[in-house]
N, C-alpha and C positions, 0 to 999 in steps of 0.2 A: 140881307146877306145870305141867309142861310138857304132862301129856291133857288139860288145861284150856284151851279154845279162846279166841283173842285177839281180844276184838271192838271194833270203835273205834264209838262213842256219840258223835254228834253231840249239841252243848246246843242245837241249832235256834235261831229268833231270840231274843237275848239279852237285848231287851225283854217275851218273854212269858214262858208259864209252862216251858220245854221247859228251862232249868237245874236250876228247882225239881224241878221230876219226876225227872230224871235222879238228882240227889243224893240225893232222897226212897229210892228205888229203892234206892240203892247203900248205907241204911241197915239195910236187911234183908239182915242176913251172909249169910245162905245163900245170897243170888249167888254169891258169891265161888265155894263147893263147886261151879258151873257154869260160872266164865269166870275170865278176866282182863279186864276193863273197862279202856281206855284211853280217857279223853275227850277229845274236840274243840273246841275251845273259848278260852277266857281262865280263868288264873288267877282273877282278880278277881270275874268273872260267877261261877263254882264257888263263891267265899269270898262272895259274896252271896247265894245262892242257901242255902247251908249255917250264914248268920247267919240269916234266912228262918227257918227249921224249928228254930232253936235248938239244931242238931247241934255236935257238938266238933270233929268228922271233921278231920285238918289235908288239907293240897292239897300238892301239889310238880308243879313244871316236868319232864318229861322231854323230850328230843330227838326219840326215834323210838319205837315202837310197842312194840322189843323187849326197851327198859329196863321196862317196867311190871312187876311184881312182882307185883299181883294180891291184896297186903295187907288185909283189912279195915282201917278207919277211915283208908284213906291214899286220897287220890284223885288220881290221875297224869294231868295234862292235859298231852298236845300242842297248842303255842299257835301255829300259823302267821301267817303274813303279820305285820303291824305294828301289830297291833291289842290288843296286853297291856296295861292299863291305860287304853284308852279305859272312859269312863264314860257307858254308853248309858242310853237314856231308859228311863223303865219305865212299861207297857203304852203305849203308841202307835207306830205306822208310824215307821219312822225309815229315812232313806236309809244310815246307818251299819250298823243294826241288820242292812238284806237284804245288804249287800255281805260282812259280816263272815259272816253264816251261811251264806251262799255259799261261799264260798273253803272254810269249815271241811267241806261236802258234798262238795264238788269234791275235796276234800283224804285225806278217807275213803275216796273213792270210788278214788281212786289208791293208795293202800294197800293196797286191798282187789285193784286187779287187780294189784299189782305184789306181791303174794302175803307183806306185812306182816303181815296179819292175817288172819283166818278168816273176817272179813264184818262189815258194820257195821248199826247199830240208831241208826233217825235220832230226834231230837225235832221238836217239828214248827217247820215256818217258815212265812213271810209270803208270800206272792206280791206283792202288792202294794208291800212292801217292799223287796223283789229288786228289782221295779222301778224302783222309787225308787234303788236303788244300783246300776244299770245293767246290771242281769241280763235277756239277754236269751232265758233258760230260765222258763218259767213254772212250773215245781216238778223237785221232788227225780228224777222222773219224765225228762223232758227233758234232765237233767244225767246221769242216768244213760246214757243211748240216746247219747247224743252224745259221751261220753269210753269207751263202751266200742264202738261200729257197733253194737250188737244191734238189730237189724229190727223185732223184735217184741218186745217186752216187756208183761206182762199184770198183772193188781191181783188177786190173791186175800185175800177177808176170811178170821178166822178168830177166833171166837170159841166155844172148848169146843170140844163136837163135832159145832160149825157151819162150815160150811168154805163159800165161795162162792166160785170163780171169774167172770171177769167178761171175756165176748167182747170187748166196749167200755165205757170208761169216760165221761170226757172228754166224749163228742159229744152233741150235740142229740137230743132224743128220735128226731124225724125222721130223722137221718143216723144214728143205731143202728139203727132198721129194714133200712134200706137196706144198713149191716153186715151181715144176718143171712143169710149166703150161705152152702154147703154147703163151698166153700173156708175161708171163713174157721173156719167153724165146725170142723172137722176140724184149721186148724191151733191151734187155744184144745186142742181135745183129746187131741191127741199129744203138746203142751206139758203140760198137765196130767199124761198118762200118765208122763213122761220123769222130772218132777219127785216126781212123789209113788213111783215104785219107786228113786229114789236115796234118797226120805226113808223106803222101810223097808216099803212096801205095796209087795206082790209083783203083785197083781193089785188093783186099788184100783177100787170101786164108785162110777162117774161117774154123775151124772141129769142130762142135757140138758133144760135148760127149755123147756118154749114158751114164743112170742113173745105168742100171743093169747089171750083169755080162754076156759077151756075146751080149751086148745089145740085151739081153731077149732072143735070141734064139728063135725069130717068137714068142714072145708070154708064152711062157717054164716057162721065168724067168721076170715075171713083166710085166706091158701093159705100162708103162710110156712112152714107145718109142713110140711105138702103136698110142697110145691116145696125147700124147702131143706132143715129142718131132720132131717124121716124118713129123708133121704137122705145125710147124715152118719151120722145114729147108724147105718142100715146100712152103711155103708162103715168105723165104727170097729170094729162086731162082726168083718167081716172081717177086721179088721187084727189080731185077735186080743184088743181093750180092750174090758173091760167095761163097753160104755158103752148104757144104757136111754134110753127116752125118747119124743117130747118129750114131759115130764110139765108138767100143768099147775101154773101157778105157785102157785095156793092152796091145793095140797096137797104138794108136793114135801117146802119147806121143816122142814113137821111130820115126814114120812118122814126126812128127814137130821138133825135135832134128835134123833132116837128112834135113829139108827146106822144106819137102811135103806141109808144112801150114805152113803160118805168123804167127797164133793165135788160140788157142783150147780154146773154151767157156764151161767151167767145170762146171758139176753143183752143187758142194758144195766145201766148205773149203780146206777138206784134198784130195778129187779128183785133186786140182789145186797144192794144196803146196808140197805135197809128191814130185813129178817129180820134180818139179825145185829146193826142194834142194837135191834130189839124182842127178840132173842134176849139179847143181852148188852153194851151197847153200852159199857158201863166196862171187861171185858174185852177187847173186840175191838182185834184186830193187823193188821196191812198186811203182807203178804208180797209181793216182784215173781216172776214166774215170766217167763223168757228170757234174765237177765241173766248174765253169768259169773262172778258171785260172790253172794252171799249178803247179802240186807238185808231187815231187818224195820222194824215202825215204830208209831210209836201212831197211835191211828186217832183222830183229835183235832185241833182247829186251840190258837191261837197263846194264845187266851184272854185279851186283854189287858185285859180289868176287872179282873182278880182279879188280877192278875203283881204279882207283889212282897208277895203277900199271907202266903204261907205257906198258905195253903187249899188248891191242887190238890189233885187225885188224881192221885196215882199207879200208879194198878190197871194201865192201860193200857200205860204205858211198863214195868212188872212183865213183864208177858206177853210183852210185845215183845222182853227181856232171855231171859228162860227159853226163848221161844220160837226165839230166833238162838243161844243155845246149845245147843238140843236139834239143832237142824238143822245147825250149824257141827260137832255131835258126832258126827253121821248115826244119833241115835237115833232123829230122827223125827218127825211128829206123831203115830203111831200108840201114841206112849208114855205 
């Protein structure tokens, strides 16, 4: 039991689908042979989620992280704050719904730096509903950066043997341009470099994207390459990281789908996300890179048409599990 890394599972908001998935997930034994799963959450919401799917699974209360046992068919929920047997709504925004899933991230996330557990694997929450319950974080992201100082903290997709990092997320197409500086760009990929030779790649195959189409076409179509981005990837060569580039965006992605690179460092949002879910978007995982512990996550919102249906899928929240204990185990993504 004990090489089997301890990871806390957020059920995300309690009105969507992020219980279901969770328990769905935690019906396939062979988790087990990879972790010990301690959930986050409410009794109650588990024992709904697990009538949902028509599972037998029973549920039990434990105190702290390190009673979980790790059992198939037993599922061990830590239940903080005062919220066990509140009766939240199902699929819609609820100001209960963002406060209780709050507390339960905020709650993992201490755990996880107070070195409880090996790292946590969230389901997803509401924003909208945070704020409704007086969250003044606008996601999982924000609660992280702020209970741990981390400066920078960054979004890597990953689905198979698609891997995206991502310079910026978050920001307006306009103010991700204006990100695309030779600083920033160098600090996404020394973060990259740090992160994937602790996950098992010695020397790990980075492609820095262009910004422009063509990447500029010498200049044609924008200087960003010109001016910032050539001058990163030669100053990462120097550093010793294997890092090419800037390749144009309409062929990289195919190059790293085929294994030509570990990791494409994109430099905005929809440059990273577009490919991996045309690549595999039921697979794909959220990994952070900067933070000082380890969290994975589905790459999926709250779904509230369907909550309470028993319908989800769980692919996503799967990989998210295997994929925080491959990394919590430091065998890797390269496994």
């Amino acid at each position: 039991m004990t090489d089997k890394p301890l990871l806390a599972v957020t059920i995300g908001d309690p009105s969507g689908i992020g219980p279901e998935v969770v328990v769905k997930s935690l019906q396939n034994r062979a988790m087990y042979d990879l972790m010990r799963p301690v959930i986050i959450g409410t009794t109650l919401d588990v024992n709904k989620a697990l009538n949902a799917i028509g599972s037998s699974d029973s549920v039990i209360r434990v105190d702290s992280p390190s009673e979980a046992m790790g059992e198939p068919g037993t599922l061990e929920v830590v239940s903080p704050g005062d919220w066990e047997g509140t009766e939240f709504p199902t699929g819609v925004h609820d100001a209960g719904s963002g406060a209780a899933s709050h507390l339960w991230v905020e709650t993992a996330a201490k755990m996880c730096m107070a070195g409880e557990v090996a790292g946590m694997v969230t389901a997803p929450v509401n924003k909208e509903s945070w704020h409704m319950g007086g969250s003044k974080d606008t996601g999982h992201m924000e609660v992280f950066k702020r209970l741990s100082g981390s400066a920078y903290v960054a979004t890597m997709l990953v689905s198979g043997a698609m891997r995206c990092m991502h310079l910026s997320t978050h920001k307006s197409l306009a103010e991700a341009v204006k990100y695309v500086t030779t600083e920033n760009i160098m600090t996404a990929t020394r973060l990259t470099q740090k992160h994937f030779n602790e996950w098992g790649f010695e020397r790990p195959r980075i492609a820095i994207a262009a910004l422009n189409p063509h990447a500029s076409d010498n200049g044609l179509i924008g200087s960003e390459e010109a001016d910032e981005i050539a001058p990163a990837v030669a100053q990462a060569v120097r550093e010793g990281i294997d890092a090419t580039g800037p390749h144009p965006a309409d062929t990289v992605f195919n190059a790293a789908s085929s294994g030509k690179y570990d990791v494409v460092l994109v430099m905005y949002h929809d440059q990273g996300h577009i490919p991996i879910k045309v690549y595999g978007v039921e697979e794909s995982v959220t990994v952070n890179l900067g933070l000082p512990f380890l969290r994975t996550s589905v790459d999926h919102g709250t779904a509230f048409d369907i909550a309470g249906k028993g319908v989800a899928s769980e692919i996503s929240m799967t990989e998210a599990l295997k994929l925080g204990a491959s990394l919590a185990s430091r065998k890797g993504l390269s496994t």
